[in-house]
N, C-alpha and C positions, 0 to 999 in steps of 0.2 A: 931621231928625226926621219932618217931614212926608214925603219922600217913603220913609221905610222904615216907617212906617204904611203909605202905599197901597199897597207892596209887598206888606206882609204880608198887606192884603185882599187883593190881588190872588191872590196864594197860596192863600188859604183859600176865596175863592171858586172859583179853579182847578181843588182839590184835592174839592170837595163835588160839580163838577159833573162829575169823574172817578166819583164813588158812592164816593170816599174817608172814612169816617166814623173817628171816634175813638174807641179801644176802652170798651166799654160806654157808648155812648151811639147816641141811633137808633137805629131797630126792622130786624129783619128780614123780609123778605119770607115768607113758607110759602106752598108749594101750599097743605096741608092747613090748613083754614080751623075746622073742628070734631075739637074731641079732649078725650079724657075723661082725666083724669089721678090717679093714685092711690100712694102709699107706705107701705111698712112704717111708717114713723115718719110718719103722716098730717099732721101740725101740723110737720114739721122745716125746718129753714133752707131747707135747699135745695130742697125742694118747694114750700114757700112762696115764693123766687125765681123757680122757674121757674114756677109759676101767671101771678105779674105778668109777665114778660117775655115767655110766652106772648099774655095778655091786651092788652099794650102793643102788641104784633106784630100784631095784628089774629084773634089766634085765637080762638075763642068754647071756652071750657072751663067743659065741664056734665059730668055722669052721665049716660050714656047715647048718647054721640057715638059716632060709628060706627067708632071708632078710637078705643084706651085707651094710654095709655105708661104703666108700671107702672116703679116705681122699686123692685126688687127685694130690693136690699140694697147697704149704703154703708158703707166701712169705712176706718177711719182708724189708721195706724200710724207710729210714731215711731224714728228710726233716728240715735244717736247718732256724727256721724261725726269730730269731734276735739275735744279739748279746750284750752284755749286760758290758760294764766295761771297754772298751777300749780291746775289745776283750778277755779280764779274763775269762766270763762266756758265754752262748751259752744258746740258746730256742731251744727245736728241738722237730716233733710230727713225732711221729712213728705210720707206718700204717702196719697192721698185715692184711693180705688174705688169705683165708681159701678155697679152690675150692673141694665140696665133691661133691659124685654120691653118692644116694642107689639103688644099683642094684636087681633086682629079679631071681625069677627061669629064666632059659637059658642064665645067666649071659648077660639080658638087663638091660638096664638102665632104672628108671623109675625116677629117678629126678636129675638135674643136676645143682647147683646153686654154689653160695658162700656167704662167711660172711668175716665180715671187721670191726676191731676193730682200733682207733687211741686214740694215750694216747702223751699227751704234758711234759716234762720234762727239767728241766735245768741240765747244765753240767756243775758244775764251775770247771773253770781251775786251780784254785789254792788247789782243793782237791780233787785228780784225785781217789785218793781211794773210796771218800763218792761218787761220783760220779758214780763210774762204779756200784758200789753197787748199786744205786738209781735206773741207769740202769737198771740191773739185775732185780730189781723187779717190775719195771714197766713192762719188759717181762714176768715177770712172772705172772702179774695181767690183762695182755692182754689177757695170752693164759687161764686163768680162765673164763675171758669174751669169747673168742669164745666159750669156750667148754658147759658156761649157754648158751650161742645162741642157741648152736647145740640144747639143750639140749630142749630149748622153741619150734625150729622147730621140734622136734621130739613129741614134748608131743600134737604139733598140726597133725599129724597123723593117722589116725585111722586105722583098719582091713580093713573095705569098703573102705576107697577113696585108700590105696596098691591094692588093689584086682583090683580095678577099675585101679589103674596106671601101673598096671600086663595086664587084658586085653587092653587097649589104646597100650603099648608096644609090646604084643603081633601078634595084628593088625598089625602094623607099619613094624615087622619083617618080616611077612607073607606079604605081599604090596610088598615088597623091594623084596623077594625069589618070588614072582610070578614076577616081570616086570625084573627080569635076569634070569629068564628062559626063558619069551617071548624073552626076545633079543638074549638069546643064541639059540633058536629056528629059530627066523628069520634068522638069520647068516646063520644057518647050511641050512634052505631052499631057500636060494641066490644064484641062477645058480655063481660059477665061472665063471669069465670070462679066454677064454684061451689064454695064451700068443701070441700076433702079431707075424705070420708067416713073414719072411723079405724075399722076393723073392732074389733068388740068381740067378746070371746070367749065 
């Protein structure tokens, strides 16, 4: 007994000084140290998740950081895929969409993606309590998985490739504000034409 105890420290301590962590627990590292964070549903689960596990990470989230992630739009759908018992119980995968921007200074965009988590659950009909329950936390274990996604696409970020996604953005603004000037230009140097005179008799 005793020595498969010190095994098992042994293990654990092995496996922790490999930087092996256990899913949802300890912080991840981020370049990006300040970031402002904002959603359509401002108070909703999963931006409240990712606030704290941002804050836990060492990230300082205010209004006004020099870098914003916008949580765009999050949409949840239900896909029933067998039925199981003479219809008693139910299969169904649930697919969670996550559509964010991190915007930059003059409020461009510099990246514009999404994330998509899907989790498989039964619904049996004869225990409609354990069932919503089950429900419930398979929601709730989805919206932990987006918010580790968010969390791996942000730790792959650095200061250089924002700066680099800042001027590319920059560029693209500047592009767009010079070819509506040239056309608002042209326009204004385009002789009118003056309305046809109708000979009257």
């Amino acid at each position: 007994m005793i020595k498969r105890n010190l095994l098992v420290m042994g293990l654990a301590v092995l496996l922790s000084a490999c930087g092996f962590q256990l899913r949802g627990t300890g912080t991840a590292e981020l370049a990006i140290k300040e970031l402002d964070l904002s959603a359509r549903n401002a108070y909703g689960e999963t931006v409240t998740l990712m606030r704290q596990v941002l804050e836990s990470s060492g990230v300082k989230v205010y209004a006004g950081a020099p870098y914003k992630l916008v949580f765009t739009d999050e949409q949840e759908s239900l896909r029933t895929l067998s039925y199981v018992g003479g219809g008693q119980s139910a299969e169904y995968e649930l697919t969670n969409v996550l559509n964010y921007q991190i915007v930059g200074h003059n409020s461009l965009s510099l990246l514009d993606d999404k994330l998509q988590v899907q989790k498989v659950y039964m619904h049996a009909g004869n225990n409609l309590a354990g069932s919503d329950q089950e429900a419930a936390e398979v929601r709730k274990e989805m919206r932990r998985d987006l918010v580790q996604r968010m969390m791996l696409r942000l730790q792959q970020l650095t200061p250089a490739q924002l700066d680099q996604m800042q001027q590319n953005a920059d560029a693209r603004a500047k592009a767009e504000a010079d070819a509506l000037e040239a056309a608002r230009k042209a326009e204004a140097n385009t002789p009118r034409q003056s309305p046809i005179q109708v000979p009257t008799e």
